[in-house]
N, C-alpha and C positions, 0 to 999 in steps of 0.2 A: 504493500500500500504506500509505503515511504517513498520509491523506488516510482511509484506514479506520481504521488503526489511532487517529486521531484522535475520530473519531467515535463511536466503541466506549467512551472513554475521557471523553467531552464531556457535562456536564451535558445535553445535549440528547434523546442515547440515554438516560441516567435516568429522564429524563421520559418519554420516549415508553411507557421499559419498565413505569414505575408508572402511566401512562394505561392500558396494554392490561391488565395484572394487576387495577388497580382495577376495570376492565369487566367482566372474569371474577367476580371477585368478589361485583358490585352482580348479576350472573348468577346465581350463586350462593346468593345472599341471597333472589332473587325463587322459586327452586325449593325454598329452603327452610322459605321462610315458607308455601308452596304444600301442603308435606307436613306443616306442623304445623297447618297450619288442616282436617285431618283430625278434629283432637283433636274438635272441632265436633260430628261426628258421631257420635262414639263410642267407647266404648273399645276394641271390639272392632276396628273399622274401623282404629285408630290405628296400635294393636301389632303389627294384618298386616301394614302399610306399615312399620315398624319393623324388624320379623321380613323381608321380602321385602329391605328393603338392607342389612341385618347379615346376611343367609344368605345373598347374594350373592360369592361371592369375588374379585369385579372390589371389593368394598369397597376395599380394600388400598388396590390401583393409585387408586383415587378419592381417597382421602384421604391417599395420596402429593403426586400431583399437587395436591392444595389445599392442603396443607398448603408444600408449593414453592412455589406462586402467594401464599401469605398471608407467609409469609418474604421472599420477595423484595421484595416489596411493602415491610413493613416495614423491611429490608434499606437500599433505594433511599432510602426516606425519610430516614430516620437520616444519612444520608449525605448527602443533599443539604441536612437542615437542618445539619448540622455544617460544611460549606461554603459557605453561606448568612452562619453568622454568622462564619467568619473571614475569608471575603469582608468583611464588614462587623462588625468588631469594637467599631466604639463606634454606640450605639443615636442615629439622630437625634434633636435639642433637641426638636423639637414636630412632630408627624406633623402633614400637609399634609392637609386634608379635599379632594381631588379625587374627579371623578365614576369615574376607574378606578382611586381606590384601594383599598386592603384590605377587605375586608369583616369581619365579625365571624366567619364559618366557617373564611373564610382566612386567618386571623390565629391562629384555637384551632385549627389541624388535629393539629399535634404534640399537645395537650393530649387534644384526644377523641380522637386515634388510641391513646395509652396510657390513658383507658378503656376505649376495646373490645379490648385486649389485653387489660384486665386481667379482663374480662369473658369473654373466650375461656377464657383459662384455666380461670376459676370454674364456669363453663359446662361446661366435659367433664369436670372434676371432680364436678359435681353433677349431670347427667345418664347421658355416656356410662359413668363409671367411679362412678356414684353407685349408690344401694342396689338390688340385685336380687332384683325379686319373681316369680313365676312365674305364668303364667295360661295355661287351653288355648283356642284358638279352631279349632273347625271339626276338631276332634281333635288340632291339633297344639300341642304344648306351646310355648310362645315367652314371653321376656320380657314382665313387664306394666310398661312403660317407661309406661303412662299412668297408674298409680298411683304410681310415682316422682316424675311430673311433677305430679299432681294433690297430691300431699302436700310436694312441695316449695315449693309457691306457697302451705300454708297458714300460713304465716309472711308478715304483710305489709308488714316490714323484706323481706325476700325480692324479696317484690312491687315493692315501693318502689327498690330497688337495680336490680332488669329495669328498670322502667319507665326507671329515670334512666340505664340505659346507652344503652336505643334512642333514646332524647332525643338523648344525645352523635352517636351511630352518625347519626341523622338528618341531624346539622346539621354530619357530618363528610362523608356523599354530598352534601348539597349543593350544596355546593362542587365537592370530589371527582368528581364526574362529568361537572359542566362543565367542570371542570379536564382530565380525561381527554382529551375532544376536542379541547380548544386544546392540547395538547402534542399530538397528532399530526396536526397541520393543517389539521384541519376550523373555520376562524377565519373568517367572513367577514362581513359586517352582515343578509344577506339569511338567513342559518340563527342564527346567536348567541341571539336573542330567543327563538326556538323550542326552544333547547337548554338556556338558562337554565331556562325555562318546563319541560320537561323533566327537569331535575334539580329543582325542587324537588317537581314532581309524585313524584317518583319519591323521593325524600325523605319527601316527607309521609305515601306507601305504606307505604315500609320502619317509621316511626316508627308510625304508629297501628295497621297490621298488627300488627307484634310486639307493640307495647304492650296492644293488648287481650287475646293469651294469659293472662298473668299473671292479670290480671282475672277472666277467663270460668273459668282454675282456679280460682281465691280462692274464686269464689261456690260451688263447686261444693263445697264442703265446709261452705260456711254453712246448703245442708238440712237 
């Protein structure tokens, strides 16, 4: 019982917990960039997929449960960098350039992780709880979330601020998701290279996917 109760309590279950939440997450991220690259196609097409998960009432339970997975997440982290550094309260004289040490993602994680907080916020503020226009498709009346979206990006401080949060978000999965699997034990020399390979592919997705929303609005109001 000590031996769990240990466990439960051990920087070790921390990690594993913010490996598995990060996975969900980077899940997350890849179904939502999926639903806004609708935008693509039209307005019409956007707002039904918009209207079809807000008229949904499993919404709720969805954005409970994310909203848990993204908490805890953050949660974990705060915690173990605050135990990180009283573990280690004075900073070493000159960091040691080795081939397994820090990297530049791994070293700014705290830093882009409160970018994309502070992006999250800004985010539901300006989309989900931002200005409500109305539009009918196919007879039924529903949110026109695509002229929200399309007039939001005609600022390109706006633009500029997206772009530089998926910047951060990018080079914070990076890491993050190789990190993922080495805290829960998938560590070996024969998969690593394919997992690093991996994370940044999957990096480079997150970042230039969302990145070009912004964009593809901007223009659309320069007609």
């Amino acid at each position: 019982m000590s031996a769990i109760k240990f466990y439960l309590s051990s920087s070790v279950m921390k990690k594993q917990v913010m490996g598995v939440t990060g996975l969900l997450l980077c899940g997350f991220l890849l179904s939502h960039l999926a639903g806004n690259c609708l935008i693509y196609v039209g307005s019409d097409v956007f707002n039904k997929y918009a209207y079809t998960l807000i008229s949904n009432p499993l919404i709720y339970v969805a954005e409970a449960i994310l909203a848990a997975i993204f908490f805890t997440h953050i949660g974990l982290a705060l915690k173990l960098t605050i135990e990180n550094k009283a573990a280690r309260p004075t900073r070493y004289y000159m960091k040691q350039k080795t081939g397994r040490g820090s990297t530049f993602a791994s070293s700014t994680m705290p830093y882009t992780g409160m970018i994309i907080l502070t992006f999250m916020i800004l985010h539901l503020l300006h989309f989900k709880f931002g200005p409500v226009y109305m539009t009918t498709v196919d007879g039924v009346e529903m949110r026109d979330l695509y002229k929200t979206v399309i007039e939001y990006f005609q600022s390109p401080l706006n633009v500029a601020w997206y772009i530089f949060a998926m910047i951060a978000l990018g080079i914070h999965v990076s890491h993050g998701f190789w990190s993922a699997f080495q805290s829960l034990g998938v560590n070996h020399p024969k998969y690593n290279c394919l997992i690093k390979c991996a994370s940044k592919g999957f990096a480079a997705l997150v970042t230039l996917g969302y990145s070009a929303l912004p964009i593809f609005c901007y223009l659309q109001g320069v007609k």
